[in-house]
C-alpha positions as CSV (number, residue, x, y, z in Angstrom):
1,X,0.0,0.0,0.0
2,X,1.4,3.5,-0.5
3,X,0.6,6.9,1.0
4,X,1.2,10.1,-0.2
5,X,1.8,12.5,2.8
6,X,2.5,16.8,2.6
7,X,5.4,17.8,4.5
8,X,7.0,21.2,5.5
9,X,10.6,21.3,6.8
10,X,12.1,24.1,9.4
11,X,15.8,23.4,8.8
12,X,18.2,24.9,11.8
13,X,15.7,24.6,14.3
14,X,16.0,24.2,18.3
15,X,15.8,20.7,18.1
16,X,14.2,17.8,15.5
17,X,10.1,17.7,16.2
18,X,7.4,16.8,14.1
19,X,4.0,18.4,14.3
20,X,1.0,16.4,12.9
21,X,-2.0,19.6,11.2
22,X,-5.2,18.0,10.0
23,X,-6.2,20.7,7.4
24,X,-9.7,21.9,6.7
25,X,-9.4,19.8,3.3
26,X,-9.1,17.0,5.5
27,X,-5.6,16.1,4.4
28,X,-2.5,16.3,6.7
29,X,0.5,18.5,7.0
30,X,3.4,17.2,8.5
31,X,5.8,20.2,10.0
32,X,9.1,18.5,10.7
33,X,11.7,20.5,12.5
34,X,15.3,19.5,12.2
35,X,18.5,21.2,14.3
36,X,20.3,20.2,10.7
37,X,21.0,23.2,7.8
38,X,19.9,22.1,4.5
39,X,23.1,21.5,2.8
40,X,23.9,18.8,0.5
41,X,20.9,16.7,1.5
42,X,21.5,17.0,5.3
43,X,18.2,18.2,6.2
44,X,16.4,15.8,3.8
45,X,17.9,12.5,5.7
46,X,16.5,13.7,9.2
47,X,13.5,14.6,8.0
48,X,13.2,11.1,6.8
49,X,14.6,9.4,9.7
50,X,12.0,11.5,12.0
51,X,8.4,10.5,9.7
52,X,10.0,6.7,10.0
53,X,10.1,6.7,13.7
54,X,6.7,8.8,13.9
55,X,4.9,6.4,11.3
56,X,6.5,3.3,12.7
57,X,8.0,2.0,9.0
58,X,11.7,1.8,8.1
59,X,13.4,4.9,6.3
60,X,13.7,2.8,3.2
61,X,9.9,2.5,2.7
62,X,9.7,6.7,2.4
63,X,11.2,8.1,-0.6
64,X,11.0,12.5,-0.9
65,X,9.1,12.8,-4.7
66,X,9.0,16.6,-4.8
67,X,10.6,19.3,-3.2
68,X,14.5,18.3,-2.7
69,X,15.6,21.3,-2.8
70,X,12.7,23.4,-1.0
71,X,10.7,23.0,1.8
72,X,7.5,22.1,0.8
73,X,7.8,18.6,0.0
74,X,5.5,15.5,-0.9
75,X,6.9,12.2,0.2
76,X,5.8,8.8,-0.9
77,X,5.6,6.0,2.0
78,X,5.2,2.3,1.5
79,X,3.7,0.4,4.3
């Protein structure tokens, strides 16, 4: 089964947290917080480390399919 989930990325912040939103849409944002700048893909491998311990699958099941380089960013899981 695969899930698509919204997520928005603080890099640099005072420590790693994620923050579940429901939105009025009824979808979900995801604000992940990470004490990491985003260089050379550093913030994008906490971020994924964090949603695998929050959604309980391993970090090779979640793969970033838009937004490496920004911080708006869709990423695909596989459960």
């Amino acid at each position: 089964m695969t899930e698509t989930i919204i997520v928005r990325v603080t890099p640099k912040a005072s420590r790693n947290a994620v923050k579940v939103e429901p939105q009025a849409d009824g979808t979900v944002l995801y604000r992940v917080y990470v004490t990491i700048a985003a260089e050379d893909g550093k913030a994008n491998k906490a971020v994924i480390e964090l949603l695998a311990d929050l959604l309980g699958v391993r970090k090779s099941a979640l793969t970033i399919r838009q937004g490496l380089t920004n911080r708006n960013k869709v990423v695909q899981v596989e459960r």
